[in-house]
C-alpha positions as CSV (number, residue, x, y, z in Angstrom):
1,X,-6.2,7.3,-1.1
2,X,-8.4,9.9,-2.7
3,X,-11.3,11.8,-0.9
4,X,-13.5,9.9,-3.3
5,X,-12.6,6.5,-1.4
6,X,-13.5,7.6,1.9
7,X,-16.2,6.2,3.2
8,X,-18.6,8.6,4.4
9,X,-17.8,11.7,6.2
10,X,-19.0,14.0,3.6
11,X,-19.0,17.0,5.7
12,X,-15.7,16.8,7.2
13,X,-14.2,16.2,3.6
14,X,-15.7,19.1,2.5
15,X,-14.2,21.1,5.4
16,X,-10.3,19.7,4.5
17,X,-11.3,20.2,0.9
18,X,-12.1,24.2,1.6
19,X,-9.4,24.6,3.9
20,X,-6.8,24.0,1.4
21,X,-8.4,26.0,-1.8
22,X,-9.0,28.7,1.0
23,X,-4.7,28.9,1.4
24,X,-5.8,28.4,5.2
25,X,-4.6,25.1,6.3
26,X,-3.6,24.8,10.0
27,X,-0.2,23.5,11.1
28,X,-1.4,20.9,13.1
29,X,-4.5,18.8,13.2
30,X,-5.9,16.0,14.9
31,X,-8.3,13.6,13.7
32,X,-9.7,11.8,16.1
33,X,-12.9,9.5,16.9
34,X,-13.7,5.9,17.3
35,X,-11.9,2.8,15.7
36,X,-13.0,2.1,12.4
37,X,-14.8,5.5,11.1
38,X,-12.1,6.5,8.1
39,X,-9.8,8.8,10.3
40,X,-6.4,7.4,8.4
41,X,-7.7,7.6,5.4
42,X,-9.2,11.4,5.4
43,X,-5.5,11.8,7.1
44,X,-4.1,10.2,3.8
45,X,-6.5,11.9,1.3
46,X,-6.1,15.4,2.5
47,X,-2.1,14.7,2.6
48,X,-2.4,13.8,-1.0
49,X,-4.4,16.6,-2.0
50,X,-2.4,19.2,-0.6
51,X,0.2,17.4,-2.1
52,X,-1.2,17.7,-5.7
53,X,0.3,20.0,-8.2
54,X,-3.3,20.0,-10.2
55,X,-5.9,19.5,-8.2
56,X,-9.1,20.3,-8.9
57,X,-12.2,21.5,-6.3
58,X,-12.9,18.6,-5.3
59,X,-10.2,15.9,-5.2
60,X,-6.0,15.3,-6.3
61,X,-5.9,14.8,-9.1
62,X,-3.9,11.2,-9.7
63,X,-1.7,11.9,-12.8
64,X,1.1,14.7,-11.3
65,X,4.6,13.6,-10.3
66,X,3.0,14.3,-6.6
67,X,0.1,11.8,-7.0
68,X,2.1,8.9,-8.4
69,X,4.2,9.2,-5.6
70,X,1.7,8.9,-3.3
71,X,0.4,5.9,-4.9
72,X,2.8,3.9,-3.8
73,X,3.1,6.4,-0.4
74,X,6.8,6.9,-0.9
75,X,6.6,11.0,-1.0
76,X,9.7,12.6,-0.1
77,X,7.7,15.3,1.8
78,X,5.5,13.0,3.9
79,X,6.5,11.1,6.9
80,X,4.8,8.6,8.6
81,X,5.3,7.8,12.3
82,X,3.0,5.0,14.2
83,X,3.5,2.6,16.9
84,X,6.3,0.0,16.6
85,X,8.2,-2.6,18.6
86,X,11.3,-3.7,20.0
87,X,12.7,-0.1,20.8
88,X,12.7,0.5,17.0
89,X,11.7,2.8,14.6
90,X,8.6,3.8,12.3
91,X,11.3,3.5,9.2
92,X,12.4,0.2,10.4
93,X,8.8,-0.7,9.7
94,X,8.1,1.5,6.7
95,X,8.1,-1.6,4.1
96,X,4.9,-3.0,6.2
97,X,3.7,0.2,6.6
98,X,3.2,1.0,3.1
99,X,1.8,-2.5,2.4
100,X,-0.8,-2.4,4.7
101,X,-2.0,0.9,4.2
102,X,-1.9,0.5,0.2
103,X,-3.9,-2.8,0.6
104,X,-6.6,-1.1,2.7
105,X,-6.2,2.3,5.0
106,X,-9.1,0.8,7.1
107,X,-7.2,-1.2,10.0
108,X,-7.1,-1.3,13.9
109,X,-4.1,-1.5,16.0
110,X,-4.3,-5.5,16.4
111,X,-3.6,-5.8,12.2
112,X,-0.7,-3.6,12.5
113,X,0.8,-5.7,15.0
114,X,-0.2,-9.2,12.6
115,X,1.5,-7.4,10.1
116,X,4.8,-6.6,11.9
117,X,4.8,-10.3,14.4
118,X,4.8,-8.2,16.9
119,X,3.8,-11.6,18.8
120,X,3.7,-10.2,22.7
121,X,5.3,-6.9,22.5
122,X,3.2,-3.8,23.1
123,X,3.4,-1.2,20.1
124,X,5.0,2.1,21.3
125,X,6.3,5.0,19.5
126,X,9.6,5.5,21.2
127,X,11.2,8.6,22.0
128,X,13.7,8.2,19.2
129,X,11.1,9.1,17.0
130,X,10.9,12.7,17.7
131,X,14.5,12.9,17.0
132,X,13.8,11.3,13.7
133,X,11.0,13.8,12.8
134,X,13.3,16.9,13.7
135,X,16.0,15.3,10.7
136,X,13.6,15.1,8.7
137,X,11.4,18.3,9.0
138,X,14.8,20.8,9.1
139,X,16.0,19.4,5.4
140,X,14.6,21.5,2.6
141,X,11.2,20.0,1.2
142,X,11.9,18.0,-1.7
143,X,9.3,19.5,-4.1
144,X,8.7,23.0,-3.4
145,X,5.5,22.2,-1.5
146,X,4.4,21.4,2.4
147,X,6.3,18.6,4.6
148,X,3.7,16.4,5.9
149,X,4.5,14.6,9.3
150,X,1.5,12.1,9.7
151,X,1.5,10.4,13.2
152,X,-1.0,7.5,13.4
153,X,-2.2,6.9,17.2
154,X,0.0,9.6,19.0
155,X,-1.3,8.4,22.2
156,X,1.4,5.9,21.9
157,X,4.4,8.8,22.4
158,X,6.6,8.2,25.2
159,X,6.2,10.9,27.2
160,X,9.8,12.1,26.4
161,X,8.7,11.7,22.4
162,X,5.3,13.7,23.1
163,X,7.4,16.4,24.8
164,X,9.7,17.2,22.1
165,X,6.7,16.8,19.6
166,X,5.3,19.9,21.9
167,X,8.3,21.8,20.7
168,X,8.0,21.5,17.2
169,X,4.3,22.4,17.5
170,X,5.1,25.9,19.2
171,X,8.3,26.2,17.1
172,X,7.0,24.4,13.5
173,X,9.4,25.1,10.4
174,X,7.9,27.2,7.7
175,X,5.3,25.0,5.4
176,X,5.1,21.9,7.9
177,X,1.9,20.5,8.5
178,X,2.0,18.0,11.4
179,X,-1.8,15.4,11.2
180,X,-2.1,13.1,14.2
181,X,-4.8,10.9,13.8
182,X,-5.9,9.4,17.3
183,X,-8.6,7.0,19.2
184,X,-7.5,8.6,22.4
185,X,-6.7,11.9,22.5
186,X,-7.9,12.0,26.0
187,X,-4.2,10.1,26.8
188,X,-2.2,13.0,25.3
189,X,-1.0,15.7,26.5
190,X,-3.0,19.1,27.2
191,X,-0.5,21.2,25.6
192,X,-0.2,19.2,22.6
193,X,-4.0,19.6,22.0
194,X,-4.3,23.3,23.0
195,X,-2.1,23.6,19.8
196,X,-3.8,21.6,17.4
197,X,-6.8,22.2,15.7
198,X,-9.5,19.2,16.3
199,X,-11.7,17.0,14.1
200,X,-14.1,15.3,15.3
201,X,-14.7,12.0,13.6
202,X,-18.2,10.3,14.2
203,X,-19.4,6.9,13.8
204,X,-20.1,6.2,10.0
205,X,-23.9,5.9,9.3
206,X,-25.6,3.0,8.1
207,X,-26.2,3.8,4.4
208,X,-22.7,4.6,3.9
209,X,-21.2,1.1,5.2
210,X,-24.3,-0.5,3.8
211,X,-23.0,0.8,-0.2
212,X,-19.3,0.1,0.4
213,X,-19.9,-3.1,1.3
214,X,-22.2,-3.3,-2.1
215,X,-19.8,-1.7,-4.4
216,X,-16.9,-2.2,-3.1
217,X,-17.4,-6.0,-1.8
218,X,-20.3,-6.9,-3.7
219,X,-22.3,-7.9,-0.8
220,X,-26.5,-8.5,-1.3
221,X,-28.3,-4.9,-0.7
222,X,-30.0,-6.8,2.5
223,X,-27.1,-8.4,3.6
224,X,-25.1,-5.1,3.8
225,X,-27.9,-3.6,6.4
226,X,-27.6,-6.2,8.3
227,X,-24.2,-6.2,8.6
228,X,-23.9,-2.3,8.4
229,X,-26.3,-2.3,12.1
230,X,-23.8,-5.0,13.5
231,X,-20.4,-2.9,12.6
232,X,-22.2,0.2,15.1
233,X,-20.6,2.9,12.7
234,X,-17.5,1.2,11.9
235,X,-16.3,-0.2,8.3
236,X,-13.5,-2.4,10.2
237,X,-16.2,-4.0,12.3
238,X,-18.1,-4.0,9.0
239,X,-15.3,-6.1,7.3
240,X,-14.4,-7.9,10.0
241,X,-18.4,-9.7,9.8
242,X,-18.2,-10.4,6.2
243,X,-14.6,-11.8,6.6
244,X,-15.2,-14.1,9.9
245,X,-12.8,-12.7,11.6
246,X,-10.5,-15.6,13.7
247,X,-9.5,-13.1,16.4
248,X,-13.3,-12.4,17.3
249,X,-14.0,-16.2,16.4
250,X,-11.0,-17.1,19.3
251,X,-12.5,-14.3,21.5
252,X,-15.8,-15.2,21.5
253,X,-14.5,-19.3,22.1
254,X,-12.7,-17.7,25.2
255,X,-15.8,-15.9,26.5
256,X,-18.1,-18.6,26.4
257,X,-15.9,-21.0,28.2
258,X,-15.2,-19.0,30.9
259,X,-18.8,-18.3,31.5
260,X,-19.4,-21.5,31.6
261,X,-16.4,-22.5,33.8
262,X,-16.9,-19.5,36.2
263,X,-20.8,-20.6,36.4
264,X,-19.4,-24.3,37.0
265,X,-17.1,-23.1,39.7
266,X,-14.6,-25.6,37.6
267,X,-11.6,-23.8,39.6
268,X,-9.1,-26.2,38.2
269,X,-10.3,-25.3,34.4
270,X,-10.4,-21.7,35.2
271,X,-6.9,-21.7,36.0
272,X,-5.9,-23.4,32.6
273,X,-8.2,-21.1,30.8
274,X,-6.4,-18.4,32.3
275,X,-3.0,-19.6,31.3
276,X,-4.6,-20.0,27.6
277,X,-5.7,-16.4,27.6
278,X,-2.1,-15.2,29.3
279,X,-0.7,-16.8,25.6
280,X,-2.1,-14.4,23.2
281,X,0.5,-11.2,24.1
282,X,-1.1,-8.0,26.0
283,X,-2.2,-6.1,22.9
284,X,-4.4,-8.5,22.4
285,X,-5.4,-9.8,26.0
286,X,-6.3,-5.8,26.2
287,X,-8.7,-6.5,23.3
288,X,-10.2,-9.5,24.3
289,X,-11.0,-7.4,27.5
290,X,-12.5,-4.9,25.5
291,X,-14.6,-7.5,23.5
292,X,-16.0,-9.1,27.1
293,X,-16.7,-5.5,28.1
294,X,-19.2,-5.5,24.9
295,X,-20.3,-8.5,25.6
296,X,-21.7,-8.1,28.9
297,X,-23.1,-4.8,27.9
298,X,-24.6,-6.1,24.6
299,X,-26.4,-9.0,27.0
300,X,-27.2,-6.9,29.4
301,X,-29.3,-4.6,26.6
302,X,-30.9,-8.1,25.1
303,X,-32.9,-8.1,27.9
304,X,-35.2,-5.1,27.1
305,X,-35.5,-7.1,23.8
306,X,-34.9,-4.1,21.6
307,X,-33.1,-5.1,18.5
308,X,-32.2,-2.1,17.1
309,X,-30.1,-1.4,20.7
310,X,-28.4,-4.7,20.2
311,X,-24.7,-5.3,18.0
312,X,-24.6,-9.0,18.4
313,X,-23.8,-11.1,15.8
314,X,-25.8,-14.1,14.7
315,X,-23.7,-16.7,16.9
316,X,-23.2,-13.9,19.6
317,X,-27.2,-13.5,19.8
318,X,-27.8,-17.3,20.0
319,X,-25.5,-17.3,22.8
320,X,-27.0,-14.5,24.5
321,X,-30.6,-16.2,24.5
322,X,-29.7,-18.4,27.3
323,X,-26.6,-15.7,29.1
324,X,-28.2,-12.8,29.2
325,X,-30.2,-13.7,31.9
326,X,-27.3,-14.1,34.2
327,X,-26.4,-10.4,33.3
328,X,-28.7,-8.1,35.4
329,X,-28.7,-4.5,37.3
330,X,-27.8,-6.9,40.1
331,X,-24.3,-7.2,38.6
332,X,-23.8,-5.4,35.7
333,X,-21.7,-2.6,37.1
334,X,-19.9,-5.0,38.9
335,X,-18.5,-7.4,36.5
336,X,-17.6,-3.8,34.2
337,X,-15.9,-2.6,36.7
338,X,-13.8,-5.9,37.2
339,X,-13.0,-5.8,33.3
340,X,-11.9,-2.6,33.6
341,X,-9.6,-3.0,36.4
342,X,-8.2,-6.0,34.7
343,X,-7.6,-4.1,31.5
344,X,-5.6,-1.5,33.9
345,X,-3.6,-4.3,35.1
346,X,-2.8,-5.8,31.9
347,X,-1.4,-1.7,30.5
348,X,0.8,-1.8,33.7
349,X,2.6,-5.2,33.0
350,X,1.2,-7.3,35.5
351,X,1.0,-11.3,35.8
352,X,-1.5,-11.7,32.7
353,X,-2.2,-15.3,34.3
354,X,-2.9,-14.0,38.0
355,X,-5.0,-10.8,36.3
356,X,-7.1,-13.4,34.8
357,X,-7.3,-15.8,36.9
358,X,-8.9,-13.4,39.6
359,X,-11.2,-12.0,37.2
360,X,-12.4,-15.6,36.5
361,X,-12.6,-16.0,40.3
362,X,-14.5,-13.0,41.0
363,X,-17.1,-14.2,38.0
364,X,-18.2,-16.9,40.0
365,X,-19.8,-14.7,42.4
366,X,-21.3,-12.0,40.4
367,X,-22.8,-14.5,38.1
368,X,-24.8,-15.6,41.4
369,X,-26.0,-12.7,42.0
């Protein structure tokens, strides 16, 4: 990953790129804004550039020992630590790692876990970890240059991992540069972020999703608007439209029914659907939960029939022609605040089949009001 293939972000490139042909480079960073906006890969690209033994002003430059390393992300200076399962170990994983990243650096959570099976296990990054990073951070850097520790969603730490991660930042051997690229950074710790330096990574605009998608994916010039509103600043969301994603495909299937059952007051279908939707493992009943908060938000907004507010796809919108009037300031709040108690539930381990179950319960009513 080069600066050239990010997406977007011009201004925040231009920042990395100045910090490191300024000889000022913090020790630690964190990258952080919403899903989808191209915080891995500015992660990877400025890694890489650092990295280089001939860059130029602008970018690495591809060709030095450094570079074709990197291209197949097996640097002996950079680590990579990320969320993993089964009490194990982000080398344990590293095999998928590198795949995934190489194939594109533009992924959520849900496709690591595809990747690894992680089937209902939630991802972690165990407090072996930190032990790991101090091995590897007090050997001598293999090429003369900076050891790179890049931790992908560090709001995953244990908290014993995230306290031993605050040691090394007080204490960081010479020429370490730790990047922690985050959705959450609100989850870590306060100490860990009064010792980073932040970047904030915004919502990719339009025009820049809309040519990726043309050059890199060869999608029609009005297509890729289209398509580039719908994705809300996001080049996953963006892929995932052109792609049809199944996952969205399944969670829109599971919304819709249990609109209809809840509206139906089918009790003994409701409790079947909720047994379907206890199936799919918690990382991704915790997304379906996020995907009905969007919902009922997105319907909620279709009412003031303003299309440039709505993210609705073409089959969501159809849908949403005879729902959204159900979805009022009656019960909006109402049925938010249920989804996000039952996302809470879900994070602390409870019954998935009772958590949903009482949401569908509780749907019955507020779709009455």
């Amino acid at each position: 990953m080069f600066f050239k293939d990010v997406i977007g972000q011009e201004e925040i490139k231009q920042r990395l790129i100045q910090e490191v042909n300024e000889g000022r480079i913090p020790h630690a960073q964190i990258i952080c804004g919403p899903e989808g906006t191209g915080k891995l890969p500015l992660a990877l690209a400025y890694a890489r550039y650092i990295s280089c033994t001939n860059r130029s002003e602008v970018d690495a430059c591809g060709v030095c020992p450094s570079c074709v390393k990197f291209n197949k992300l097996v640097h002996p200076d950079v680590h990579f630590v990320f969320p993993v399962v089964k009490s194990g170990r982000s080398d344990d994983y590293i095999v998928e790692w590198r795949r995934l990243v190489l194939n594109n650096p533009y992924f959520t959570l849900n496709h690591w876990l595809s990747e690894i099976a992680a089937e209902n296990a939630q991802a972690v990054i165990y407090t072996k970890e930190s032990d790991e990073i101090m091995k590897k951070l007090s050997l001598k850097s293999s090429e003369g240059g900076y050891k790179v520790t890049l931790i992908w969603l560090p709001e995953k730490m244990q908290t014993a991992c995230a306290n031993k991660l605050l040691k090394l930042l007080e204490e960081p051997p010479e020429k370490t540069l730790f990047l922690l690229v985050s959705e959450a950074p609100e989850m870590l710790l306060t100490t860990i972020l009064s010792r980073t330096q932040r970047i904030n990574v915004r919502k990719l605009d339009k025009a820049s999703i809309a040519n990726a998608l043309q050059t890199k994916y060869g999608v029609a010039p009005a297509n890729s608007l289209s398509i580039a509103h719908l994705a809300n600043g996001s080049f996953v969301k963006a892929l995932e439209t052109i792609h049809l994603n199944e996952e969205n495909k399944l969670f829109f299937d599971l919304f819709v029914n249990l609109m209809r059952l809840s509206y139906q007051r089918k009790i003994k279908e409701m409790k079947l659907w909720s047994e379907q939707v206890a199936g799919i493992g918690r990382e991704r009943q915790k997304n379906f939960l996020a995907y009905c908060q969007h919902m009922i938000r997105e319907n909620f907004i279709f009412n003031l029939q303003e299309k440039e507010l709505n993210y609705l796809t073409l089959e969501e919108q159809q849908f949403a022609t005879r729902f959204a009037p159900f979805i009022n300031e009656w019960n909006v709040i109402g049925i938010m605040d249920e989804l996000s108690e039952a996302e809470q539930h879900i994070e602390q381990n409870v019954n998935a089949k009772m958590v949903f179950f009482d949401f569908s319960l509780k749907m019955i009513v507020l779709l009455k009001r």
